[in-house]
Each structure stands twice: as C-alpha cells, then as structure tokens.
Backbone as numpy.savetxt, mean C-alpha at the origin, in Angstrom:
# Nx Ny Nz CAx CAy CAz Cx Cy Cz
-0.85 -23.21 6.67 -1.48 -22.99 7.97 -0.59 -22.15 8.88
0.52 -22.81 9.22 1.50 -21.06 9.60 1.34 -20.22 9.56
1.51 -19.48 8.02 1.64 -18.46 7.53 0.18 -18.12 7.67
-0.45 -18.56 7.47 -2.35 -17.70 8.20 -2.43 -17.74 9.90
-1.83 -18.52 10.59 -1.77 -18.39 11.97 -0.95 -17.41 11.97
0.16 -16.89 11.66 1.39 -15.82 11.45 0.17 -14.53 10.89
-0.81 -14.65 10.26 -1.44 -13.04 9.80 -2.31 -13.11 10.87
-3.05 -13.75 11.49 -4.03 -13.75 12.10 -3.67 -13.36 13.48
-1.75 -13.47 14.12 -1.22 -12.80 14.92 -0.95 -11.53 15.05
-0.51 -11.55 13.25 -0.21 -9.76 13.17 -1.19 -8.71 13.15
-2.49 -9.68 12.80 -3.74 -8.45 13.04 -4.49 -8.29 14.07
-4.12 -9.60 14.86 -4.10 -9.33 16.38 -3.69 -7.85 17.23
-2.39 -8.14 16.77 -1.52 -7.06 17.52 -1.58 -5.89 16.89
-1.40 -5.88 15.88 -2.26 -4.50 14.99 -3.02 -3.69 15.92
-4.22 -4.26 15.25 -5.14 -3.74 16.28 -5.27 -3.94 17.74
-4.63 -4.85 18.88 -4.30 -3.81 20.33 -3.03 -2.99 20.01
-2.33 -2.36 19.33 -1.50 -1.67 18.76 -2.50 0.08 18.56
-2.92 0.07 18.15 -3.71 0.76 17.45 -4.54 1.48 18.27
-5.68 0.60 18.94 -6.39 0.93 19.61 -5.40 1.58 21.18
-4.55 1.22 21.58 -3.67 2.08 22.87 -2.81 3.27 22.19
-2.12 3.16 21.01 -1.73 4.70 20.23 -3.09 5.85 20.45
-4.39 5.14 19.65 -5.02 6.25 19.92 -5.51 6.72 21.11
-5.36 6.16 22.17 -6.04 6.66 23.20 -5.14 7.42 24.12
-3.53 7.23 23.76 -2.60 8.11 24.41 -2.76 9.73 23.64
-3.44 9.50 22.56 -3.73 10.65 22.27 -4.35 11.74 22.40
-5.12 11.21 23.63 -6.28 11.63 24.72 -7.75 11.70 24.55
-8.52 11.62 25.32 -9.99 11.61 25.30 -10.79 12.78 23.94
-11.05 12.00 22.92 -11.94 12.68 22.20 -13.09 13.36 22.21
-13.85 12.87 23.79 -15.01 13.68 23.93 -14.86 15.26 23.53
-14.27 16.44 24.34 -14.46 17.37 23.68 -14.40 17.59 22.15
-13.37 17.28 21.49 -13.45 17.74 19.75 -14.73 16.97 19.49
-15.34 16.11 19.65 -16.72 15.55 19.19 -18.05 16.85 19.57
-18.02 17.05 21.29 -19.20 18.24 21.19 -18.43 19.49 20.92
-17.48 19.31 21.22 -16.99 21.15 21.10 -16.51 21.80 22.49
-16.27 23.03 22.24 -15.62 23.53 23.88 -17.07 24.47 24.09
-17.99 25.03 24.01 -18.51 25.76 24.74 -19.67 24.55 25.32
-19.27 23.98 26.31 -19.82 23.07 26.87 -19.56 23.11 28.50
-21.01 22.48 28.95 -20.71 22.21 30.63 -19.98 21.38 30.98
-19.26 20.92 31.55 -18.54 19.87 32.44 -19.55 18.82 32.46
-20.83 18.83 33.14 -22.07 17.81 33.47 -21.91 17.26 31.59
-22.06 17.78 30.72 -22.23 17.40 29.31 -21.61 16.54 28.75
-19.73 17.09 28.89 -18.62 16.49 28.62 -18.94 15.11 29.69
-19.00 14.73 30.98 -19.29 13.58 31.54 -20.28 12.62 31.24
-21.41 13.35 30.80 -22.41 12.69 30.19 -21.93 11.78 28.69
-21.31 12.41 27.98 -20.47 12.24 26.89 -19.97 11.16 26.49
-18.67 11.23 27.93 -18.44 9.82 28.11 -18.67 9.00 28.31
-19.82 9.20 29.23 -20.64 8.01 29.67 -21.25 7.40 28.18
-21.62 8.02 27.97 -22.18 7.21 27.02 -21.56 6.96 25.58
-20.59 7.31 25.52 -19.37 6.65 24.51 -18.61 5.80 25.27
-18.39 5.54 26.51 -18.10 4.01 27.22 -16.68 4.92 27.84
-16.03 6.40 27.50 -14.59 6.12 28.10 -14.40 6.76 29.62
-15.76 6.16 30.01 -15.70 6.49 31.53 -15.17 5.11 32.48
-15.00 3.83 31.93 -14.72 3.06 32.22 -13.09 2.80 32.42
-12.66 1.87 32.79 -11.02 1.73 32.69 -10.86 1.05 31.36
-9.48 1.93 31.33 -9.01 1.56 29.72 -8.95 -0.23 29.55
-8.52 -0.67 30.23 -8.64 -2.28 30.00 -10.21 -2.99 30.09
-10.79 -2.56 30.42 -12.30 -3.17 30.41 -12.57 -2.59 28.79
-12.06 -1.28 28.74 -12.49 -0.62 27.17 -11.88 -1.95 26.02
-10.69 -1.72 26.61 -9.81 -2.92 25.29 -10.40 -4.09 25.09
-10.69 -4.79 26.16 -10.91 -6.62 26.63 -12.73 -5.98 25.44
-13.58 -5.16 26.10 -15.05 -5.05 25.17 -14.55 -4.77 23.48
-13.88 -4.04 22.92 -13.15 -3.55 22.06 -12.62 -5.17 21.53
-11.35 -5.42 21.95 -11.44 -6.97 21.20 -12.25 -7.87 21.05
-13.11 -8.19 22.00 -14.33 -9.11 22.23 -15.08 -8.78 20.96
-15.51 -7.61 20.87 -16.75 -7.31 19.49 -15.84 -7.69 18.01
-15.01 -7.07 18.27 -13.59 -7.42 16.89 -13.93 -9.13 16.21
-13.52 -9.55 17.39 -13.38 -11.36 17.33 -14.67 -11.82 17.00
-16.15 -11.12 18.13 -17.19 -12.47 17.72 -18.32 -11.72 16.76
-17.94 -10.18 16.21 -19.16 -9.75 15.54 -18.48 -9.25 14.73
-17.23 -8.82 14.71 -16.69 -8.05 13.58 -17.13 -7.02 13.12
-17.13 -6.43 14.41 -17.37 -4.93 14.57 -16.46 -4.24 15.54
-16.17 -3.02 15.16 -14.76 -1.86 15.28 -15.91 -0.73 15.98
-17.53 -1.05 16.32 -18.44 -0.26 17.18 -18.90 1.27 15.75
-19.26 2.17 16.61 -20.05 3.36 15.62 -19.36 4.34 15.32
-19.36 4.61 13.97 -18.59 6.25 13.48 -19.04 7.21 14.71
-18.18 7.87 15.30 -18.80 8.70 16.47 -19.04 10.18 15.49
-19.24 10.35 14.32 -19.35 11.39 13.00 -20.48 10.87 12.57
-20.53 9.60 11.90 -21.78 9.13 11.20 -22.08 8.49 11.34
-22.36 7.60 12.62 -23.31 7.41 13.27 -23.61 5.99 12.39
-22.47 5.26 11.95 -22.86 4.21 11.13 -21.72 2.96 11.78
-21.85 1.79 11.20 -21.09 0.67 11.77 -19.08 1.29 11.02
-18.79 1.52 11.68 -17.09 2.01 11.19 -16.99 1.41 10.19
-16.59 -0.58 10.26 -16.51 -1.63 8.96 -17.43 -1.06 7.95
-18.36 -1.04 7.71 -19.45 -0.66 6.54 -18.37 0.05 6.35
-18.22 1.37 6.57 -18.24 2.77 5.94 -16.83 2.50 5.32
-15.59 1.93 6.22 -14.39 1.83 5.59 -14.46 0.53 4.24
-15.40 -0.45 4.35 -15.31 -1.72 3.05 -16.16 -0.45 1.99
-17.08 0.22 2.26 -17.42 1.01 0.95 -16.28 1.95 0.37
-15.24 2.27 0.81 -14.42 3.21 0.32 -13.18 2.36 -0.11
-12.46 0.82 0.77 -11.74 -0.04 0.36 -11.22 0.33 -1.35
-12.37 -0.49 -1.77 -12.62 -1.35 -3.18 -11.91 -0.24 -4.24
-12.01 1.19 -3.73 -11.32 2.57 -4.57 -9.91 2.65 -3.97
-9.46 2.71 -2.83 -8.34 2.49 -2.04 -7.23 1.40 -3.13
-7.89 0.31 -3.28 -7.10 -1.47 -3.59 -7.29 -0.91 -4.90
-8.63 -0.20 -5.85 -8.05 -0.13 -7.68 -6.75 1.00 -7.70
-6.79 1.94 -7.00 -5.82 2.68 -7.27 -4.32 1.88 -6.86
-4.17 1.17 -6.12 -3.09 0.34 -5.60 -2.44 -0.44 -6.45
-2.97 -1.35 -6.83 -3.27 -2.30 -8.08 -2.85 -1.63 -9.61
-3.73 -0.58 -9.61 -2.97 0.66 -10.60 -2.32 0.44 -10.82
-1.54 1.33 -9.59 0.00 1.83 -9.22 1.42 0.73 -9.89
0.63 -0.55 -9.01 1.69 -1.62 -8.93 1.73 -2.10 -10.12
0.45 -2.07 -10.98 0.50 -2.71 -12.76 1.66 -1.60 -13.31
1.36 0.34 -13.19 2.12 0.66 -13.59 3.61 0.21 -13.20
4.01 0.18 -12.01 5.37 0.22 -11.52 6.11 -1.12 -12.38
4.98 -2.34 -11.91 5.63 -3.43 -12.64 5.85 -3.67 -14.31
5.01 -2.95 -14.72 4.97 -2.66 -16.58 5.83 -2.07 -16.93
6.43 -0.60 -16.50 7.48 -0.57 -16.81 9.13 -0.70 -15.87
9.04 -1.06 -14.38 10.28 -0.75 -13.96 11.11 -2.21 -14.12
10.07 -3.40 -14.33 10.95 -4.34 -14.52 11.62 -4.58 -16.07
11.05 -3.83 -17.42 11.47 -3.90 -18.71 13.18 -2.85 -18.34
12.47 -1.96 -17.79 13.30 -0.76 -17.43 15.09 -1.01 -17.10
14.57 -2.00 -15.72 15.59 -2.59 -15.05 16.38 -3.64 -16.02
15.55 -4.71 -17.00 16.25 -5.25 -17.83 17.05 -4.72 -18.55
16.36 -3.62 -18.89 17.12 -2.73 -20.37 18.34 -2.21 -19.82
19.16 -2.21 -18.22 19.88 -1.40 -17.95 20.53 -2.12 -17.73
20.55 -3.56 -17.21 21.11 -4.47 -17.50 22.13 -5.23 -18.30
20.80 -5.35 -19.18 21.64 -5.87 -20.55 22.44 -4.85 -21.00
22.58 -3.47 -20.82 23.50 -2.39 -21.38 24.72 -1.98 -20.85
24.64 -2.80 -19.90 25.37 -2.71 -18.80 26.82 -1.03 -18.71
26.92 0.05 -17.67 28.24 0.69 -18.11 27.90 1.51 -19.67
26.37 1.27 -20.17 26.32 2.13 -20.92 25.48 4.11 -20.95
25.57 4.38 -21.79 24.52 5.11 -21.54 23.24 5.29 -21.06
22.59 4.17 -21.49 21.43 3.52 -21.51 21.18 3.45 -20.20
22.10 2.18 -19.44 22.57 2.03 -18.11 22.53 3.16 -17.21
23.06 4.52 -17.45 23.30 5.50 -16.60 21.31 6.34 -16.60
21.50 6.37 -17.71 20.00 7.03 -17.94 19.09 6.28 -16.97
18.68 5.35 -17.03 17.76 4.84 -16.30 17.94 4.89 -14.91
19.42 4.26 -14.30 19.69 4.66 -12.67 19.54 5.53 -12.42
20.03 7.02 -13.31 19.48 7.99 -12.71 18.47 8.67 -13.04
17.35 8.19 -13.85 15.79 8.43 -13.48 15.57 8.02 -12.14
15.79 6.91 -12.16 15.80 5.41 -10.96 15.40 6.48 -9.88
17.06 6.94 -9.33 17.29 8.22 -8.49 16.05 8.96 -8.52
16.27 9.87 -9.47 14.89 10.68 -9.35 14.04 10.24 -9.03
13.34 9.31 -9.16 11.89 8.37 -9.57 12.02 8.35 -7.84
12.71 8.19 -7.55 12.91 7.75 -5.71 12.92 9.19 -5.08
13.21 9.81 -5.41 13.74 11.24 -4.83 12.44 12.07 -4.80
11.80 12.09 -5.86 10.93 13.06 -5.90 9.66 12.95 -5.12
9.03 13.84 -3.90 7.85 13.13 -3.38 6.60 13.05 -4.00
5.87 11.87 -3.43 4.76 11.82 -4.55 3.07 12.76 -4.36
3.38 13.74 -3.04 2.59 14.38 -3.49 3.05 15.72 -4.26
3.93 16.03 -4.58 4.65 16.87 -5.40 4.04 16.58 -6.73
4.77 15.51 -7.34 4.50 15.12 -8.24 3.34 14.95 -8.83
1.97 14.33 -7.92 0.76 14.56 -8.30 0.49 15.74 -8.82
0.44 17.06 -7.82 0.28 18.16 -8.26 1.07 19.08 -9.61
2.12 18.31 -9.63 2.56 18.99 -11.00 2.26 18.58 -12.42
1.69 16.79 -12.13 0.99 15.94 -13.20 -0.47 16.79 -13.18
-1.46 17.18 -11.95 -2.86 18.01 -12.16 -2.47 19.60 -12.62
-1.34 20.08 -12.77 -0.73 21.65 -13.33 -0.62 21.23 -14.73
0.21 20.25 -15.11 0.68 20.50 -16.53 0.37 19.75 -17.32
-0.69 17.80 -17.13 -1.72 17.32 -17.65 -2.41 17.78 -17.76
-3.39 17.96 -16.38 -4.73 18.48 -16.56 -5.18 20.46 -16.83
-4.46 20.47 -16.00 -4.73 21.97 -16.12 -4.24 22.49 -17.47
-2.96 22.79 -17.78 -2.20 23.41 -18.91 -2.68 22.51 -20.42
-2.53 21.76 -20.45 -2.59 20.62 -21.30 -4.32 20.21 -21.75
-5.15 19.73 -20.87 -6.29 19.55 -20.69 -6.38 18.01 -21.06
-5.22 17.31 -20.98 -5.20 15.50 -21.69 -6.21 14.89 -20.67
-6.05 15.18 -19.00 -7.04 13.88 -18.44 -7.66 15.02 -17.22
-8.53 14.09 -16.78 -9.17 14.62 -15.60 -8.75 14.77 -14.29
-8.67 16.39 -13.12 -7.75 16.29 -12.43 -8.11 15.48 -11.18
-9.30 15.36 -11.00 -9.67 14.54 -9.45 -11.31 13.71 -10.02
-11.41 12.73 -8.92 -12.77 11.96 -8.58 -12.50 10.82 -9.38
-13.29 9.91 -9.36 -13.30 8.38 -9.54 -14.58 8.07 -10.54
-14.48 7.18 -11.40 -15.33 7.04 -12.38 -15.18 6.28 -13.42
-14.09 6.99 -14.49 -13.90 7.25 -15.85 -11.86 6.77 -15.31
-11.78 5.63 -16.52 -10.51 4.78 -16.50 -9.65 5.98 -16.55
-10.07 7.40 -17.26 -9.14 8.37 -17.04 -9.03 8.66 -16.01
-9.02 8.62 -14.92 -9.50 9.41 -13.96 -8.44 9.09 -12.87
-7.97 7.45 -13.48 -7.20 6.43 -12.89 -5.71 7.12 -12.95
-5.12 7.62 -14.19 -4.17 7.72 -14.99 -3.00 8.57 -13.89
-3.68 9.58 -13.80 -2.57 10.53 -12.61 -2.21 10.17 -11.41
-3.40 9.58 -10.75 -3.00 8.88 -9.34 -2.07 7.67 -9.61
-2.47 7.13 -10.49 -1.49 6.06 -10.26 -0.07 6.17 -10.71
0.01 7.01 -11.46 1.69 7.19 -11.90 2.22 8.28 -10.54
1.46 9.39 -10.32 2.02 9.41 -8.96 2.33 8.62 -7.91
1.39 7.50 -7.66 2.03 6.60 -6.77 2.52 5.32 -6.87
2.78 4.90 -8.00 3.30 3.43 -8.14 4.81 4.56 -8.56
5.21 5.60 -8.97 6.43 5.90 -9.83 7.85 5.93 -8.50
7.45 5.91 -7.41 8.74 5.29 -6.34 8.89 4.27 -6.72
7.77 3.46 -6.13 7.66 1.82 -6.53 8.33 1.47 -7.96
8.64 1.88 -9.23 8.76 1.47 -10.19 10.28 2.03 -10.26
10.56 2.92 -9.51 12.21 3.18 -9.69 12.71 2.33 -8.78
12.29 2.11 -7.57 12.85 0.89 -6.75 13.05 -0.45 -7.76
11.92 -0.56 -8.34 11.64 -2.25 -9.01 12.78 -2.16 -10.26
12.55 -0.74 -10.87 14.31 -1.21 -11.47 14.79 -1.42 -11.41
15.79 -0.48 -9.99 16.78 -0.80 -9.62 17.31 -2.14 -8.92
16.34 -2.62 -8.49 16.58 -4.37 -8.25 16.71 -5.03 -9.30
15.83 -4.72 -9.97 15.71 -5.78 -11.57 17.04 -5.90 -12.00
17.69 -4.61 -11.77 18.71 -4.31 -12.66 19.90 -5.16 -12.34
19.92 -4.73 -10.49 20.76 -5.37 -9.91 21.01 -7.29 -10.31
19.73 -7.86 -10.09 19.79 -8.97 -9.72 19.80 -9.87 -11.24
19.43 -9.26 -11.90 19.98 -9.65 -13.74 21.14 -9.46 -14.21
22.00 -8.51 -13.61 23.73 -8.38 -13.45 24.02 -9.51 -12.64
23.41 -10.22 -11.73 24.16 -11.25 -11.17 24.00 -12.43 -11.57
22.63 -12.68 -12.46 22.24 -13.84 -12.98 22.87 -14.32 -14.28
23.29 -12.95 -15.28 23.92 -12.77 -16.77 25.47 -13.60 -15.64
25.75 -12.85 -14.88 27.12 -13.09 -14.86 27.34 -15.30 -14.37
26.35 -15.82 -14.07 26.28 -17.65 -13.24 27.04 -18.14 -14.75
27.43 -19.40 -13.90 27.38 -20.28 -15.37 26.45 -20.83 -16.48
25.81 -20.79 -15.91 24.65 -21.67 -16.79 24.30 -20.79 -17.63
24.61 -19.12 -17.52 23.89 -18.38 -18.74 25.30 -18.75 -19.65
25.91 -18.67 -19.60 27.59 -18.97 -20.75 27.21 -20.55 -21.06
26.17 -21.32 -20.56 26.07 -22.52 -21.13 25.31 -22.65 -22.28
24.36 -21.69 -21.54 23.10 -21.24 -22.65 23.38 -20.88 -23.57
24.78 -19.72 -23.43 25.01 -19.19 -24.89 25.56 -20.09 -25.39
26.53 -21.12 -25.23 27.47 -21.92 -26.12 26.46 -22.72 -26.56
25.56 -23.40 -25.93 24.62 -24.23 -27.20 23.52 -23.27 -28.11
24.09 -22.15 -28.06 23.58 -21.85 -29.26 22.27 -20.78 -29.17
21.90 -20.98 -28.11 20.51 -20.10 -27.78 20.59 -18.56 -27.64
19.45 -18.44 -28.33 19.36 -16.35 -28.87 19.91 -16.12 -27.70
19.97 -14.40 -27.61 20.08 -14.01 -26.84 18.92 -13.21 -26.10
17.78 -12.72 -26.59 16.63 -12.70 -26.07 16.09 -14.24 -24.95
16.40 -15.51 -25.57 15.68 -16.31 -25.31 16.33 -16.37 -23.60
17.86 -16.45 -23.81 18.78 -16.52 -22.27 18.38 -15.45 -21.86
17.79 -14.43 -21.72 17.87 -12.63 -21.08 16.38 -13.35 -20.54
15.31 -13.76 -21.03 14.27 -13.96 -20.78 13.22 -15.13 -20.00
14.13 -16.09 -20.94 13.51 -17.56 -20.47 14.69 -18.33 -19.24
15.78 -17.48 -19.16 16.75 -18.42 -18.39 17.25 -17.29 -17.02
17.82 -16.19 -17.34 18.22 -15.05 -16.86 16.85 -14.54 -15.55
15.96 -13.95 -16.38 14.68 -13.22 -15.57 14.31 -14.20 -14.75
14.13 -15.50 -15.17 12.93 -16.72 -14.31 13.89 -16.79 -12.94
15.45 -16.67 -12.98 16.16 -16.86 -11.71 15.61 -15.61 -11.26
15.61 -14.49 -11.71 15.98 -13.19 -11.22 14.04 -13.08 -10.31
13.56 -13.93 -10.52 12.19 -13.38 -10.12 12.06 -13.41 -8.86
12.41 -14.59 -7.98 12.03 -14.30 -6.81 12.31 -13.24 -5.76
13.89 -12.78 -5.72 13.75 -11.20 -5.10 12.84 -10.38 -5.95
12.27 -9.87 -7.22 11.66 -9.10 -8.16 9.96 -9.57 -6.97
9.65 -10.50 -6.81 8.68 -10.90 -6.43 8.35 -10.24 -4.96
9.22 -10.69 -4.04 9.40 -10.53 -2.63 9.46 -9.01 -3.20
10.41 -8.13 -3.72 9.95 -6.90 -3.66 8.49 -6.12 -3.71
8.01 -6.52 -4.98 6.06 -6.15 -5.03 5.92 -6.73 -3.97
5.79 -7.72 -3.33 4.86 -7.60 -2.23 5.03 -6.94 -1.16
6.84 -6.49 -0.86 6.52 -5.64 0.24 6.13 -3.98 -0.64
6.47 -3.37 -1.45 5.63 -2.28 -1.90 4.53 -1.78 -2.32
3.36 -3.24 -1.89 2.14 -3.20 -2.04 1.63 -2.35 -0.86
2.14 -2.59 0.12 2.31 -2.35 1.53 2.50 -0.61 1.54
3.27 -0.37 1.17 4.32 1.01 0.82 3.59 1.85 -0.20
2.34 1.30 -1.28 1.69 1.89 -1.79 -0.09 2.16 -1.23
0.11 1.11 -0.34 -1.41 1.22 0.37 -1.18 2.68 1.24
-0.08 3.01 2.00 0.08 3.83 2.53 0.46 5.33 2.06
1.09 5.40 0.59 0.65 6.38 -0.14 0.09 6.89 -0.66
-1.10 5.84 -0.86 -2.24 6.55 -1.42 -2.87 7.02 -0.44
-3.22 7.70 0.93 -3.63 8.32 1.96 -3.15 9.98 1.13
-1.94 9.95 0.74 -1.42 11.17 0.30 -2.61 11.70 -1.14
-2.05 10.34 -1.98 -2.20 10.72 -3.25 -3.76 10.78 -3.32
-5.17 10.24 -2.64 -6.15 10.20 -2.66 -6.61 11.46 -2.36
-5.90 12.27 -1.04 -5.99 13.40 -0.88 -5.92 14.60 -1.66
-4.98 14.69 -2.78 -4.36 15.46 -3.67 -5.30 15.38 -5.12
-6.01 13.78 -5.32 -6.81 14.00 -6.39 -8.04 13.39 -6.06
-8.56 14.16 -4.83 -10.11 13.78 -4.46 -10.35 12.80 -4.83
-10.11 11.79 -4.50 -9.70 9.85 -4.53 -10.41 9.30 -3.34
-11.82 9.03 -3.67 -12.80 8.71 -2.83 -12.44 7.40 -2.31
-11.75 7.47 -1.71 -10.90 5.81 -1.05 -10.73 5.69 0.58
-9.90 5.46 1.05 -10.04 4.57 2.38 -8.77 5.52 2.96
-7.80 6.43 2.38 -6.85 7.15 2.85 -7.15 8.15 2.93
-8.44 8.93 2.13 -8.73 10.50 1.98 -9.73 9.97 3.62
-10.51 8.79 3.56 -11.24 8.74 4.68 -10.90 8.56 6.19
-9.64 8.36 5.87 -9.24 7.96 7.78 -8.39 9.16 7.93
-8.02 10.36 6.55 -7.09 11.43 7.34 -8.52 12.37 7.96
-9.49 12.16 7.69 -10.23 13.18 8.00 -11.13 12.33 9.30
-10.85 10.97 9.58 -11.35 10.34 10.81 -10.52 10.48 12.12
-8.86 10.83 11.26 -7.97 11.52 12.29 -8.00 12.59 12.49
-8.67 13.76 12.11 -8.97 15.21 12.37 -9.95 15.02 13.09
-10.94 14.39 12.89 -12.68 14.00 13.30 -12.47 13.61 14.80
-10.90 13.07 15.24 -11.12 11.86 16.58 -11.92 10.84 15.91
-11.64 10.39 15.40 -13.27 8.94 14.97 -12.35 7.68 15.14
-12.37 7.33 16.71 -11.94 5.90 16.54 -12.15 4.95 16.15
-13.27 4.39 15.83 -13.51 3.24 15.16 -13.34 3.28 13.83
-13.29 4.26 13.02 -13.37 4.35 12.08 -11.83 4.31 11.41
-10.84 5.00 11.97 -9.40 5.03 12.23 -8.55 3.16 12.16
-9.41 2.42 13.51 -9.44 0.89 13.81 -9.52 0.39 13.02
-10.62 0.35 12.25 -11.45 -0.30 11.06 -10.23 0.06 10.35
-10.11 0.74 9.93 -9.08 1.28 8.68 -8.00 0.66 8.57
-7.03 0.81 10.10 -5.93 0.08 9.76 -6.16 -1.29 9.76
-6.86 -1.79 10.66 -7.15 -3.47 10.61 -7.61 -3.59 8.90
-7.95 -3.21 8.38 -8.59 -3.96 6.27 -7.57 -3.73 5.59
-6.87 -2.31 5.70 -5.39 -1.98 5.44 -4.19 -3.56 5.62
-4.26 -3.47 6.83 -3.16 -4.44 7.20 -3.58 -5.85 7.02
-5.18 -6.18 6.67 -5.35 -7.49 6.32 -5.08 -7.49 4.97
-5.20 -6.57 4.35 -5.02 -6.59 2.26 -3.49 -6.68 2.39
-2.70 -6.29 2.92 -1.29 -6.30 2.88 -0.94 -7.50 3.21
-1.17 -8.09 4.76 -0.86 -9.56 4.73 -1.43 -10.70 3.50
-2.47 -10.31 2.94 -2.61 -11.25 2.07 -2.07 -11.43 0.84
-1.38 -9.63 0.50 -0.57 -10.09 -0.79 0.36 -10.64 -0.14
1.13 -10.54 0.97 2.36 -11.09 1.45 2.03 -12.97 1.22
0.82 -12.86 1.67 0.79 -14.54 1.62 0.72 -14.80 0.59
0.35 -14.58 -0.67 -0.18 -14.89 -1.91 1.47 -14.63 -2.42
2.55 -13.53 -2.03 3.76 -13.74 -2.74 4.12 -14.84 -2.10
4.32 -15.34 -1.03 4.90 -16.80 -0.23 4.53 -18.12 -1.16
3.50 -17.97 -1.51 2.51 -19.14 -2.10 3.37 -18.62 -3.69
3.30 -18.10 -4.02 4.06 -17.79 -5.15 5.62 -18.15 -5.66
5.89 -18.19 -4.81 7.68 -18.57 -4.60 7.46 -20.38 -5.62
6.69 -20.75 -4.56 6.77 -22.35 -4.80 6.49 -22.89 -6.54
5.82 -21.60 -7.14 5.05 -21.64 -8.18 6.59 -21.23 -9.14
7.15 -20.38 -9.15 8.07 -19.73 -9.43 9.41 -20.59 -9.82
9.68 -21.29 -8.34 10.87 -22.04 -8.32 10.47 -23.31 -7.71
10.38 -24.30 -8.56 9.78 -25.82 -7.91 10.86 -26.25 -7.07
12.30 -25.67 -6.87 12.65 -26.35 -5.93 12.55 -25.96 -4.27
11.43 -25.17 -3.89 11.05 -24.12 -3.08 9.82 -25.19 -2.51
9.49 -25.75 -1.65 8.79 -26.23 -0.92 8.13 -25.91 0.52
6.83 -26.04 0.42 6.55 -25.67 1.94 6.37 -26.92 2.88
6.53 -27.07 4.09 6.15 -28.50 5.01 4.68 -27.66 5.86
C-alpha cells in the first residue's frame, strides 16, 4: 500500500509537471490555425480551446477531468479523446520495450557471467570492451546502420513497420543493446564480489561443481542489484524508443508524441507521458515485489 500511494504521488506530480512545462512553451493557438489569420480568429480560438482563462482555473479543470473521468480532454489534430489515441499506439510502444529488455537480459547477463568467471582474461577484456562500445554507440546510429547493412545490403529482415516477428528484430537490438552492455557490466561486477564471500569457498570444499556454485549459489546473491537494474532501464528504454520508433516507422507511442510535439497537441503529449510514467512505475513496483521473492530474508511491513 505505500509503494502504490508512492506511484499514485508520482503521477500526480508528473502530470502538474507536465502540464506547466508545456504551457511555458507558449500559447499553441497560432501553430494550430496558422499565421495568415485575423486577430478576432486567433481570440476566438482561444476561447474556445479554454486558454483564455487563467492558467490555474486551466490546471484545477485539467486535473479535475484527469481524476474523475480519465480524460487528458481532445487531440486539438484529431479531434479524438487524447487517452484513446495514445492506449491504441501503447501496446506497440511496451512490445518493442519488452523486446529490447528480453534481448538485453538474454544476453548481457550470460555475457557479464562469462567475464566474470574469466576473470583478467581475454575473454574478460573482450566483453568490457564491447560493454564500452555497446554504451558508447548511439542508438539511433546504430539502427540506421542495422536498416543499411541488414536490410538494405544484405536483404535478411524488414527495414520498418510492425506486423511480422521480423519486423521486431532491428528495433529491438537497437534499443535494448545500451541496456545489455550496462547489464553486463554489473553482472560482471557483482559476481566478482559474490565468487570472492565465503560461502562460495564453502561450496567448493564440499565438493560442489563448479557450474552448480557460479549458478545456483553465486548468481541467486548476485540478483538483486541485476534486478533493481532492469527495472530502472525499463524506464531508459521506454524513452528510447521515441528515437528508435522514429528511425524504423514503429507505429508506437514515441513516433506519436514527437509529432504531437511538432503538432502543439497538448493532450495528447499529457496522455503520453502520464501511461509512459504509469508502465514505468509499475515495473518499478513489480521489481520491489520481486526482491521479497528473490531473497526471503527481504520483508515488507
């Protein structure tokens, strides 16, 4: 109960967050009709998009609808409920995410083991400094050189749109592949500190493989930072895919709010970050709830 009173604050403030950024950004009426317009028009305008009123009567109506209808008001573009339009694009937003994070976690935590256990070797160096790279390189770069020399040169997958499980393949290694050099490099870290406790030298003296201590004794400590990490780069990947959706016509919730920020489309912008920042608090809660699962000596009151 906390920890949902604790999200239900942060999306509070979120969104009056949100809603006063955009409005220092100034009155959208003109980019909506345009400049060869009368003055009488532009007033009319406002009037009837409400920002003829004072900004705090705007906010106090603005939260009020939020709270008892759960509504963010009308695409001032399409002319539709904002929520609708951003939950239809979500559901492509969260598979590519999800993607990302299956890729990152499939291979950066084997990754991170393997550099581990090699410790000071070759092996070891190779991977940190992919690691490096993997961190270094930006990921809309990278998209585009995966749609040059997959799709284009090559012809292995498809370069943009949503559909076909191929379709999945490029976006997501563009954007989970930070995420997965980060998740090494922790893995790596925090399995160098776990190999080194006593209890793994206990493990070995009675006798137990060495797969079984690397795996069943070693990793299970090493999980909860490994854990707490994905969930904050769930966060860190919701927000890259705005890039990467863009780059491979990724009919999602980031190609839709950069063009609601060209558009002026406030509600639609609102909407966005408020579902954004509720999918994020909930993996956060679901890793919290996870801990306890993880390590029974981890309790909540």
């Amino acid at each position: 109960m906390k920890r949902i009173i604790q999200l239900v604050v942060m999306l509070f403030l979120i969104i009056s967050l949100t809603f006063f950024l955009l409005y220092l950004t100034g009155d959208p009426t003109s980019a909506l009709i345009g400049l060869d317009v009368s003055p009488e028009d532009v007033t009319e305008m406002r009037r009837i998009l409400g920002f003829d009123r004072p900004l705090y009567i705007q906010y106090f109506e603005f939260v009020g609808k939020v709270v008892t209808e759960g509504s963010f008001g009308e695409s001032f573009r399409h002319h539709q409920e904002a929520s609708h339009l951003v939950l239809e694009r979500l559901p492509a937003t969260l598979e590519l995410t999800f993607a990302a994070m299956f890729f990152a976690i499939l291979v950066g935590v084997p990754t991170g083991i393997l550099a581990a256990n090699f410790r000071n070797s070759w092996i070891d160096s190779g991977v940190m400094g992919l690691s490096l790279l993997g961190q270094a390189v930006p990921q809309f770069w990278l998209g585009i050189l995966l749609i040059l020399l997959v799709g284009v040169q090559l012809r292995w997958l498809p370069i943009s749109g949503r559909g076909d499980w191929e379709q999945l393949i490029m976006p997501a290694i563009a954007t989970g592949t930070f995420s997965l050099a980060y998740i090494a490099r922790i893995t790596r870290s925090v399995m160098l500190e776990q190999l080194s406790q006593d209890y793994i030298r206990t493990a070995q003296a009675k006798g137990q493989t060495h797969p079984k201590v690397l795996y069943f004794h070693a990793l299970r400590n090493a999980a909860i930072p490994i854990v707490t990490l994905v969930g904050l780069q769930f966060g860190f990947l919701l927000g890259g895919a705005v890039i990467i959706e863009q780059v491979f016509a990724w009919p999602g919730v980031g190609r839709f709010v950069l063009q609601a920020v060209f558009n002026r489309d406030f509600p639609v912008v609102q909407a966005t970050v408020f579902f954004v920042a509720f999918s994020f608090g909930i993996i956060n809660f679901l890793t919290d709830m996870l801990y306890a699962a993880i390590d029974p000596r981890i309790r909540y009151s």
